[in-house]
KEGU-565224 format. One record per residue (C-alpha): residue in one letter; residue number from 1; x, z, y. Coordinates in steps of 0.05 Angstrom, whole numbers, plus 32768, in hexadecimal, padded with zeros to 4 digits. Layout:
% residues N
aa|i|X|Z|Y
a|NUM|X|Z|Y $
...
***
This chain:
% residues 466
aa|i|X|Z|Y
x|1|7EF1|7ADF|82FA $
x|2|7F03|7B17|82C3 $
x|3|7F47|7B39|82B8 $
x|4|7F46|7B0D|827F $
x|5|7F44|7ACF|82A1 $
x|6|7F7B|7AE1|82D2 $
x|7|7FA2|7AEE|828F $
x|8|7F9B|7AAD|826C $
x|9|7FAC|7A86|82B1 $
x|10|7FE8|7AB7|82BC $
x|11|8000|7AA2|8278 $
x|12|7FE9|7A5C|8279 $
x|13|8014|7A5A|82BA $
x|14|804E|7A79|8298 $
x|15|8053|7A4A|8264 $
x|16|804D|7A0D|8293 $
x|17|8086|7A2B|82BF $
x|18|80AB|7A2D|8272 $
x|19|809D|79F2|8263 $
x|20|80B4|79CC|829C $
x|21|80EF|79F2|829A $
x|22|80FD|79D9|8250 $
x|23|80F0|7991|8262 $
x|24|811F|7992|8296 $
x|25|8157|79B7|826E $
x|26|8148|7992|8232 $
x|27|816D|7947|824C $
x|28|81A8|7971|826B $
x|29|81EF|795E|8249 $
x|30|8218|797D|828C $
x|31|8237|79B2|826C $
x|32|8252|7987|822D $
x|33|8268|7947|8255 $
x|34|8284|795C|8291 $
x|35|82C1|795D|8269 $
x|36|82C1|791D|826D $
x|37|82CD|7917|82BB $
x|38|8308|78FB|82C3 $
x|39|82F3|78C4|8299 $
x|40|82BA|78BA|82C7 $
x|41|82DC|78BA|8309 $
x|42|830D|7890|82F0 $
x|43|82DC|7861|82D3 $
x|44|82B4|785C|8317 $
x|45|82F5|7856|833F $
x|46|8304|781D|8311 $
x|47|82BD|77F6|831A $
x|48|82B9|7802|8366 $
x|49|82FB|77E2|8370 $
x|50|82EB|77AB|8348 $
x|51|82A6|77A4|8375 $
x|52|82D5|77A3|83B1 $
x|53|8303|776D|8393 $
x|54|82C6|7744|8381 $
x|55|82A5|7748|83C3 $
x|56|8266|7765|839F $
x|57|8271|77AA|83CF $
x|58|8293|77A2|8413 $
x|59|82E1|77B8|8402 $
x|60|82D7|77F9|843E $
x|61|829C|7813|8415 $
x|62|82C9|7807|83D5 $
x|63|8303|7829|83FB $
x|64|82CE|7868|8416 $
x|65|82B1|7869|83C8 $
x|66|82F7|7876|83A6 $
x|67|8309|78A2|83D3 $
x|68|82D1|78C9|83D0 $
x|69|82DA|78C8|8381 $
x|70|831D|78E6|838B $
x|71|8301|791D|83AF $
x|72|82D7|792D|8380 $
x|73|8304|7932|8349 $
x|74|832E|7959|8371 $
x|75|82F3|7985|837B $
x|76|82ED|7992|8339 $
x|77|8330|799E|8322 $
x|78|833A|79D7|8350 $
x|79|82ED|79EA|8336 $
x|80|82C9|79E4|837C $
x|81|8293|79B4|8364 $
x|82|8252|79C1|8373 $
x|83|8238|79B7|832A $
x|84|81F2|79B0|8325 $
x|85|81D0|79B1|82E5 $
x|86|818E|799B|8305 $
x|87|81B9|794F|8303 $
x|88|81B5|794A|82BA $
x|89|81FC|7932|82AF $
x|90|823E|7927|82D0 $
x|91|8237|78DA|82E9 $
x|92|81FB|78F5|830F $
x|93|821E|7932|8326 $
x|94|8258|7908|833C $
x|95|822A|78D5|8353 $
x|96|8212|790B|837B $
x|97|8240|792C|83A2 $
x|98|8261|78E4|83B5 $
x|99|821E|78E1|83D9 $
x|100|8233|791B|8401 $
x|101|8276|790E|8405 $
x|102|8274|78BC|841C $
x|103|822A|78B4|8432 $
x|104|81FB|787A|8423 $
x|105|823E|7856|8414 $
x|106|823A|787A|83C8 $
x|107|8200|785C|83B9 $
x|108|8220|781C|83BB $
x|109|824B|782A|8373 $
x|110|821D|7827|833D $
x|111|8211|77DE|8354 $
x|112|8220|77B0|8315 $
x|113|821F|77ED|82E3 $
x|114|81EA|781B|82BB $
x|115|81F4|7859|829E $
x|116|81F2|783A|825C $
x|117|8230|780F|826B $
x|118|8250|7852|8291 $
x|119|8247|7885|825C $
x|120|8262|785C|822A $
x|121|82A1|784A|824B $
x|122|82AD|788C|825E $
x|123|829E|78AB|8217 $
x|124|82D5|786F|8202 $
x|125|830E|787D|8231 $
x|126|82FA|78C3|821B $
x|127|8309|78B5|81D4 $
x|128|834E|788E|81E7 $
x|129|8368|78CB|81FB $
x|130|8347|78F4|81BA $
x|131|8363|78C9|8191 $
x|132|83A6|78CD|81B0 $
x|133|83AD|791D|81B5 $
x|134|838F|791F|8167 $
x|135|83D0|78F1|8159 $
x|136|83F8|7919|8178 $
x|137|83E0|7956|814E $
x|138|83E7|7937|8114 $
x|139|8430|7920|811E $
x|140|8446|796A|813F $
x|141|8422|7986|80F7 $
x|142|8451|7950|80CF $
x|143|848D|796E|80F2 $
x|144|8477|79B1|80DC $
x|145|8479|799C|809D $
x|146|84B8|7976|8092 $
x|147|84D5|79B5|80A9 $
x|148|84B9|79E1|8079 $
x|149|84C8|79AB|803D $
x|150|8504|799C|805A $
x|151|8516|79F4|804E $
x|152|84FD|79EC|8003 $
x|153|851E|79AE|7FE3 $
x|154|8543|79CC|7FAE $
x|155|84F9|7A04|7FA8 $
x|156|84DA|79FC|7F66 $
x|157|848B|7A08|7F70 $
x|158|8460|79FB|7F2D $
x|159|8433|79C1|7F3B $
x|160|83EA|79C0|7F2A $
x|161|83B5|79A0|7F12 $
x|162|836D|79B3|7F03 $
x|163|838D|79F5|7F24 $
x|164|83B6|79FD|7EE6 $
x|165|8402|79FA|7EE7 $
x|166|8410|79B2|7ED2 $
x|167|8453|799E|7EE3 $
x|168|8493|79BC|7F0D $
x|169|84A1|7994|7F4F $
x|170|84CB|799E|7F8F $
x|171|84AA|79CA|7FC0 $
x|172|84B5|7998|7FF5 $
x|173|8496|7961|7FCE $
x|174|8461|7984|7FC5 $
x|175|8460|7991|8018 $
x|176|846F|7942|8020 $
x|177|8429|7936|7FFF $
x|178|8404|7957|803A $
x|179|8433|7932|806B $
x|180|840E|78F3|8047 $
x|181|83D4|790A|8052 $
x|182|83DA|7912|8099 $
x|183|83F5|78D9|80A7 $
x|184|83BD|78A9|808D $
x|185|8394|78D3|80BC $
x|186|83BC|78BC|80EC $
x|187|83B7|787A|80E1 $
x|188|8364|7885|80DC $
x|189|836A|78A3|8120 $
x|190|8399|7868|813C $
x|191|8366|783F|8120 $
x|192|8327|7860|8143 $
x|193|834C|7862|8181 $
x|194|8351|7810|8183 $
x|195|8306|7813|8174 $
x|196|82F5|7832|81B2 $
x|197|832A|780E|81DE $
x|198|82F5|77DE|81F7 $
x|199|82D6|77DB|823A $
x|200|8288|77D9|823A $
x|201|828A|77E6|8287 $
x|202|8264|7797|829C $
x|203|822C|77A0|8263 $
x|204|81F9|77C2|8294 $
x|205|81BB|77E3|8274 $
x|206|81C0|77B4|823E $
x|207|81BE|776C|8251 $
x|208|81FA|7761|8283 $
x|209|81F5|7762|82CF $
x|210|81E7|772F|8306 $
x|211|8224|7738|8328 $
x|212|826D|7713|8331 $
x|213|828D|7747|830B $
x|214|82D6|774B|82EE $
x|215|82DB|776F|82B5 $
x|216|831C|7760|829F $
x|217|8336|777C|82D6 $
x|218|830C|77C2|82CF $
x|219|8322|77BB|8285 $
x|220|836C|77B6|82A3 $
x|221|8363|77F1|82D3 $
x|222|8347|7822|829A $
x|223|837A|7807|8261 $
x|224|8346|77EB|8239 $
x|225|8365|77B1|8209 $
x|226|8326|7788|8209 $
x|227|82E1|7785|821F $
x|228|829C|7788|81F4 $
x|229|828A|773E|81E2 $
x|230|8231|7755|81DA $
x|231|821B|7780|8218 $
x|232|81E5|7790|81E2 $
x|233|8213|77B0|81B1 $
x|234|8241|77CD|81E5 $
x|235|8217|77FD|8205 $
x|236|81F1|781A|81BF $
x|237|8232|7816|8197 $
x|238|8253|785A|817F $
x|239|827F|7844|8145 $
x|240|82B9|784F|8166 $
x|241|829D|789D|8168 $
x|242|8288|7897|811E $
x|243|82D2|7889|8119 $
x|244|82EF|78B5|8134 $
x|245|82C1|78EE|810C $
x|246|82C7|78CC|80C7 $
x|247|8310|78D0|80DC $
x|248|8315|791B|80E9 $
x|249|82E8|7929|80B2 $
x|250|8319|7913|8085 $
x|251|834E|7932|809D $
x|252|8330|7971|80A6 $
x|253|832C|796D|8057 $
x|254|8374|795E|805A $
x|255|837C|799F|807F $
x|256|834D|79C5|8057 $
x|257|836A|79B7|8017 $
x|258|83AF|79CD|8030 $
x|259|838B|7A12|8050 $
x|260|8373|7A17|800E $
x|261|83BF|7A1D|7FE9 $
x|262|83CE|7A44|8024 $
x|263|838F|7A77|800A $
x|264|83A7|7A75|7FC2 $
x|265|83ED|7A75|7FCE $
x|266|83F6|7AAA|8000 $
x|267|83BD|7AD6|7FCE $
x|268|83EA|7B10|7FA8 $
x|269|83DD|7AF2|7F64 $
x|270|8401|7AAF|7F7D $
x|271|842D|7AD2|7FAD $
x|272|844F|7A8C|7FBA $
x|273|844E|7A99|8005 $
x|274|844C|7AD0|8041 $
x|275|8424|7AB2|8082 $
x|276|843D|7AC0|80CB $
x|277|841A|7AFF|80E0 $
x|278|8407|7AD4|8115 $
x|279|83D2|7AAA|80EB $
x|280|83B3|7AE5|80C0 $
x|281|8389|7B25|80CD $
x|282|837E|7B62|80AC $
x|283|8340|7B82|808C $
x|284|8311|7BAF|80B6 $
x|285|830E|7BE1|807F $
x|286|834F|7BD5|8051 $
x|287|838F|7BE4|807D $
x|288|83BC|7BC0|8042 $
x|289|83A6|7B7F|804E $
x|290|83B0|7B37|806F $
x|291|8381|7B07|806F $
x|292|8393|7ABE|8070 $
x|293|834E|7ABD|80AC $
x|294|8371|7A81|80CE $
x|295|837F|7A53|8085 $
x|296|8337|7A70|8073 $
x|297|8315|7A56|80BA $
x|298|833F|7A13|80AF $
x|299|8317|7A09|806F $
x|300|82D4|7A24|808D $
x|301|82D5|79F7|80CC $
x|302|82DB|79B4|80A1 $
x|303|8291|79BC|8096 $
x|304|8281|79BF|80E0 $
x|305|82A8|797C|80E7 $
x|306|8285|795A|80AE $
x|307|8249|7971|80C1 $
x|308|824F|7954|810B $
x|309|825E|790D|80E0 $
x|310|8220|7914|80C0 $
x|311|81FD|791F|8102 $
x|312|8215|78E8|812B $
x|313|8209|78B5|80EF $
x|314|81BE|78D1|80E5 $
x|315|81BC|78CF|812A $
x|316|81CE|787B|8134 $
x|317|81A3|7865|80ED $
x|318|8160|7856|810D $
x|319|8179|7843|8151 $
x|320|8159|77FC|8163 $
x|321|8182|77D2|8194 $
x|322|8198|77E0|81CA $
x|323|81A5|7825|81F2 $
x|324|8173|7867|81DA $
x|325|817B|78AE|81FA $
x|326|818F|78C5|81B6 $
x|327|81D1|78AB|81C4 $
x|328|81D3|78E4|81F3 $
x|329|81E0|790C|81B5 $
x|330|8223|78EF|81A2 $
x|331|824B|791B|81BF $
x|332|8243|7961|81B3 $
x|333|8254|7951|8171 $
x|334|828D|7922|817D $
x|335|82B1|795A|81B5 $
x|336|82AA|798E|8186 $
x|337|82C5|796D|814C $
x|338|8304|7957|817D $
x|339|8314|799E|818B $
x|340|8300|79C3|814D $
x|341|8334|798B|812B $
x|342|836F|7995|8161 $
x|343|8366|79EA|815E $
x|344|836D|79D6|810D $
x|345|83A7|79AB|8109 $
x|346|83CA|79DC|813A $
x|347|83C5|7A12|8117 $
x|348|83D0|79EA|80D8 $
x|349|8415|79E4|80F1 $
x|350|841D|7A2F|810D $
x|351|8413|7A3E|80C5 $
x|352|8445|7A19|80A4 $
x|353|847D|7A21|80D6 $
x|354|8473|7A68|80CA $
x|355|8467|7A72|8083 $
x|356|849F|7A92|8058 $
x|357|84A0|7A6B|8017 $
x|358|84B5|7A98|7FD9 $
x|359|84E6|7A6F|7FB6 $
x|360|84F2|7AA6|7F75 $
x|361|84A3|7AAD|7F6D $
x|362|8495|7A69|7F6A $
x|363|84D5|7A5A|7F3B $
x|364|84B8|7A99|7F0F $
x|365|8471|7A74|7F0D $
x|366|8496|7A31|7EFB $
x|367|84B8|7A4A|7EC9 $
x|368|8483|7A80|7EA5 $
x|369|8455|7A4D|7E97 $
x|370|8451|7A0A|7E65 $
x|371|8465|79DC|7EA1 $
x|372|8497|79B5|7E73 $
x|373|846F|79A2|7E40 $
x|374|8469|7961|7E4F $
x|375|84B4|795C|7E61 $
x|376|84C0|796E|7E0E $
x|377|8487|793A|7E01 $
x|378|84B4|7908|7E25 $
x|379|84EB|7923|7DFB $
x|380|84D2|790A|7DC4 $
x|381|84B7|78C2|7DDF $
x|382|8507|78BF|7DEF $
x|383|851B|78C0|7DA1 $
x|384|84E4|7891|7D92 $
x|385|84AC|78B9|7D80 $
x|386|8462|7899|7D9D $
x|387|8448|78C2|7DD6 $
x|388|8406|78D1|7DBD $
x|389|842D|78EF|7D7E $
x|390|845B|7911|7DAC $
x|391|8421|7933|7DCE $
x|392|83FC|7944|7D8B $
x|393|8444|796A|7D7A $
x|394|8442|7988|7DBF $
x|395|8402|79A5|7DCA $
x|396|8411|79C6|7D83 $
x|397|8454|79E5|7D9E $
x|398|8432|79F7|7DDD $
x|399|83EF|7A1D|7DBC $
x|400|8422|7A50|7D8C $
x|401|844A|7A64|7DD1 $
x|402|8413|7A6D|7DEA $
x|403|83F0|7A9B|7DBB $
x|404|8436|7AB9|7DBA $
x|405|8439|7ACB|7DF8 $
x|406|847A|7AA2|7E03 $
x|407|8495|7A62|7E25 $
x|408|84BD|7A22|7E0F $
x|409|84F7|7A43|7E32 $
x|410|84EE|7A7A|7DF3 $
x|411|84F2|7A48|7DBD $
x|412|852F|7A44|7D94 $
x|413|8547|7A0A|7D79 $
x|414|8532|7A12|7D38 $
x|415|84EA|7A15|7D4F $
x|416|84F3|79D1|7D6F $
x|417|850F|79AF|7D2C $
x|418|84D8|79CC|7D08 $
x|419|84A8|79A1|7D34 $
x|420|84C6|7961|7D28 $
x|421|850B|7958|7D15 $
x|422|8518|7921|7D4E $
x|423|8528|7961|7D7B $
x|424|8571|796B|7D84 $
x|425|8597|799E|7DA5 $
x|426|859B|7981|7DED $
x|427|854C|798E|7DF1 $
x|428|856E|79DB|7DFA $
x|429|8576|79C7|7E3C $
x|430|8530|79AB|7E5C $
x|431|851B|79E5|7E8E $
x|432|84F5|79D5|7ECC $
x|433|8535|79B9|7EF8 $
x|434|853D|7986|7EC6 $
x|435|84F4|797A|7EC3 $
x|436|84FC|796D|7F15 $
x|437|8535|7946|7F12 $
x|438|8519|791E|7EDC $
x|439|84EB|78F8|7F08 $
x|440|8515|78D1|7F2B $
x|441|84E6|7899|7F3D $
x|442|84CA|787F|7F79 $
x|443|849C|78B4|7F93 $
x|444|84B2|78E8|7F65 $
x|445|84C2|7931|7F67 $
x|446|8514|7925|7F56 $
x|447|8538|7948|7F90 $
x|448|855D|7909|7F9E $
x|449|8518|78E5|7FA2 $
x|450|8506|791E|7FD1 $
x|451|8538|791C|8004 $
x|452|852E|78D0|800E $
x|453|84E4|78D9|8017 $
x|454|84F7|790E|8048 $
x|455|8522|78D4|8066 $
x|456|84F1|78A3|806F $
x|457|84B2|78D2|8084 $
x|458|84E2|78E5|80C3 $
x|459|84E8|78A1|80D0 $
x|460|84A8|7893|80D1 $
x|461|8494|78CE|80FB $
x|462|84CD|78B7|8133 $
x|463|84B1|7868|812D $
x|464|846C|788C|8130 $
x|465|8488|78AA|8173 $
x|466|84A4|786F|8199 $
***
């Protein structure tokens, strides 16, 4: 045999042993979802008490399987598990070591269940408690801001639209609108959480098992509110993840949107706000500067969360009934989206709790601007004049100050009269506290208005709490 030879079977040889080794790394999802071992353990404990209480398992190997379990998650809370990746995944790795723990006795607990039926119920209780800490986020962040809007009643902030200063408002109403914000999300997350409060422990592989089971009580001993009604649909459904990622894609636009006034406004043309040193960096190069990195990584990071949406749903389109190992790919996604939204919201709320609000530059903005036209185009409607004529009248005023270089704070009286003769002398005093105070409806920026809605959002946050 030539040199040659002995070359291409070296390599040939190489690329088998390469191979093999990506075959067998390629179905591994150990070191994503052994996060989820509590919610295993607990699920097994759960299903081989129930196989005691049925009589399906004798109740000593029930007894010698639980306690077993609890060894093992004792085990690997103080992090002396034997993990082996060579198991694929943690109900085999648990599976495992209960083997060596308990003896032939372990093999008696995946009686009446499959993987399918196990991975999903852990995956839901896994959720439960997602859904529950996201909650919890969110209502620590609408704290954060009720104190900050709470500071800045009486703050006059210009607000905006198209990015252009449209109107004067209340600082904290203009706060209150994110604490809207975040609490539909909450109610999206409340609402994904009920999806996955159901128990698909009983559906087997995919058709149900052969056995006496009880899975009301299992359902009971996890706090699952229900069970699945179609073994077919309980083991291959993942809305409840879908959920829960259309959820936090939405509110990390909620989030991104307020990192993105955090941007502007902190930015030294705005100069509406300082950030906490804590949440901003400064440049390698330019020793002057601090960069908003955290609002700016807040905004960057929504795309990684819609993009794990996208992922799962392309993911679950062209599944045929019932289980497929694709499922398998459900949670990277989901777990990352989980704690790339918790980091956000936190530090959402580090942010506002520690930003210093300048009250004198945002009055300045308010008031060196056109931000009460409309508030003279009202004027008018008030002595009888048609809006639409009022605006024409308006938008005229407005278009000389502004090639003047001045403001309807500038204008003397005279000037008004000379644009319609309805003006009187009280128009003298519109400026933009008037304008504020002005809207005194239901949802409006009036300060009274304000401190009500400030009212009734902490009541909804302590009713929220209960």
């Amino acid at each position: 045999m030539t040199n040659d030879s002995h070359s291409t079977d070296a390599a040939n040889l190489a690329a088998s042993a390469r191979g093999a080794e990506l075959a067998s790394d390629y179905t591994v999802s150990l070191h994503y979802d052994q996060r989820m071992y509590k919610q295993d353990i607990a699920g097994s404990i759960a299903h081989a008490r129930m196989l005691g209480r049925q009589g399906i398992i004798g109740e000593d190997e029930a007894g010698q399987i639980i306690g077993g379990l609890v060894t093992v998650r004792t085990e690997i809370e103080s992090g002396d598990f034997p993990w082996n990746p060579e198991l694929e995944d943690i109900h085999m790795n648990v599976e495992s070591r209960l083997y060596e723990l308990i003896g032939d006795a372990a093999g008696r607990l995946h009686t009446a269940r499959s993987r399918n039926d196990q991975v999903s119920t852990d995956t839901r209780l896994y959720m439960k408690q997602a859904g529950a800490d996201t909650i919890d986020a969110l209502r620590a962040l609408q704290r954060a801001i009720l104190g900050a809007a709470e500071a800045n009643i009486a703050t006059v902030v210009p607000g905006y639209t198209h990015l252009q200063r449209a109107q004067p408002v209340a600082l904290a109403h203009h706060l209150l609108a994110y604490f809207e914000m975040f609490d539909r999300d909450a109610t999206r997350f409340a609402a994904a959480r009920k999806s996955a409060d159901v128990l698909t422990l009983g559906n087997g592989a995919m058709a149900g098992v052969p056995y006496p089971i009880d899975r009301e009580f299992v359902a009971s001993e996890l706090g699952f509110s229900r069970v699945t009604a179609n073994s077919m649909d309980g083991v291959s459904d993942r809305d409840f993840a879908l959920e829960y990622l259309s959820a936090a894609a939405i509110s990390a636009m909620h989030l991104s949107r307020l990192a993105e006034e955090f941007v502007i406004w902190s930015s030294e043309e705005f100069g509406f706000l300082a950030l906490s040193e804590s949440y901003t960096t400064g440049s390698s190069i330019m020793p002057q500067k601090r960069n908003p990195d955290f609002a700016e990584l807040a905004r960057g990071k929504t795309g990684r969360v819609y993009g794990n949406l996208l992922s799962m749903l392309t993911t679950l389109k062209g599944l045929p009934l019932t289980y497929n190992r694709d499922l398998q790919e459900d949670k990277e996604g989901l777990f990352d989206s989980v704690d790339t939204l918790l980091a956000t919201v936190d530090v959402s709320a580090g942010m506002i709790a520690g930003a210093k609000f300048n009250a004198d530059r945002m009055r300045a903005a308010a008031e060196s601007s056109y931000v009460l036209a409309t508030d003279i185009a009202d004027y008018l409607v008030g002595k009888g004049m048609p809006f639409r004529e009022a605006h024409v009248i308006v938008s005229a005023l407005s278009d000389r100050l502004i090639d003047g270089g001045r403001y309807f704070e500038d204008l003397s009286f005279d000037e008004y009269l000379a644009a319609s003769p309805l003006f009187e002398a009280d128009v003298m005093g519109i400026g933009v506290d008037f304008s504020i105070a002005s809207r005194d409806v239901q949802g409006g920026t009036a300060l009274g208005r304000v401190k009500d809605a400030l009212e009734v959002a902490k009541a909804r946050l302590k009713e929220a709490g209960k």
